[in-house]
N, C-alpha and C positions, 0 to 999 in steps of 0.2 A: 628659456627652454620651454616657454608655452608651445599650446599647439600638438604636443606631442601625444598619440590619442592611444595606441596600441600598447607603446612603450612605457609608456608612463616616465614622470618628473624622477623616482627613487631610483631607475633602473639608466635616465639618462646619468643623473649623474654619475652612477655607479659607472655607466662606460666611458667619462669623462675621464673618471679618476685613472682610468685602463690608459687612455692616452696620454693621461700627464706622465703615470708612472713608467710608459716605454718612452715617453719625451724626456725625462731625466738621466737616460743610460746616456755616457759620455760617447757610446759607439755610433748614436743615433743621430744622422747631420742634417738629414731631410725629411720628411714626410709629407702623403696626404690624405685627408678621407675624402672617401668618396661614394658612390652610387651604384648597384649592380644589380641586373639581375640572372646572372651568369658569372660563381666564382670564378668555376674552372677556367673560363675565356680569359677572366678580368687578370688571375693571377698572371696564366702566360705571358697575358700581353706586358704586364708588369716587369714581368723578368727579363722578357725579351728585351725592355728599357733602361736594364740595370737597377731594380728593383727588388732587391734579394729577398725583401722581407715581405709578408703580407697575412692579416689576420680577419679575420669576417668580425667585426664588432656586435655587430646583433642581424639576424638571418632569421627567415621565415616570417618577415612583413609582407603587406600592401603593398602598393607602388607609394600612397601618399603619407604613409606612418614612416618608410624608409625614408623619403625626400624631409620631411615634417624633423626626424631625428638627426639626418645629417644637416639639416639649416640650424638646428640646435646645439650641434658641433662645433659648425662655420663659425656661428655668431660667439659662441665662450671664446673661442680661439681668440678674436678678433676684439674681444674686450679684454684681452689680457696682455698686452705688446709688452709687459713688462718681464712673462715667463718664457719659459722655453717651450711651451705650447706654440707662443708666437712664431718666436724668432727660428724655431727650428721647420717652420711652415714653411712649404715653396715659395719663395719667393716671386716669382711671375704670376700667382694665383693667392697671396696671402691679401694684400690688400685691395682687391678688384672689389667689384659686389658681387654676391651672390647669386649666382643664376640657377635653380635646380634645371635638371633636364635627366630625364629616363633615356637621353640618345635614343638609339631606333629600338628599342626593348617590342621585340616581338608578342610577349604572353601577357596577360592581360593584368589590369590594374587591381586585380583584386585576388587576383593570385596570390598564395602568401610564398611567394619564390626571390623576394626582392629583399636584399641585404644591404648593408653600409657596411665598408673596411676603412682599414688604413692599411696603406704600403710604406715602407721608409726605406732607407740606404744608409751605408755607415760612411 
């Protein structure tokens, strides 16, 4: 969880613990975090995919303290294949590598308009 500049180490973990403890509800089948810097867009389009759920994890970053904290994410997730952090991760995107990417993110990189969620499905 290096690297992480805005956020700090006390605050990733703290939204780490956010994702273990809605990864441990028996209703939770999938999930993913990801990147944004447009909720309202991101939620839609989420829903529109059968994604009932969606939470902004931490909001009002950079564009690189947001990417910085979900590689931070990516990477716990991905040393744990033993929890449900893992195994409840998508599966076509759980064990790829990590690519950050701002997709076509219009407003600029130092905007503090850039967020990290997680969506999941029951």
């Amino acid at each position: 969880m290096e690297g992480v500049t805005r956020v700090g180490s006390s605050n990733v973990a703290r939204i780490a613990e956010t994702v273990d403890a809605i990864c441990e509800s028996p209703r939770v089948v999938g999930y993913l975090i990801g990147y944004t810097a447009n909720n309202g867009q991101r939620i839609k389009a989420y829903k529109a995919e059968g994604f009932p759920h969606y939470v902004v994890l931490a909001e009002g970053l950079n564009r690189n303290d947001a990417l910085q904290l979900e590689r931070a994410l990516q990477e716990r997730i991905r040393d744990k294949p033993q929890e449900n952090c893992y195994r409840k991760y998508h599966e076509a995107k759980r064990d790829g590598p990590y690519r950050p990417s701002s997709g076509g993110v219009s407003v600029g990189a130092d905007e503090l308009v850039h967020s990290v969620y997680m969506a999941w499905w029951e």
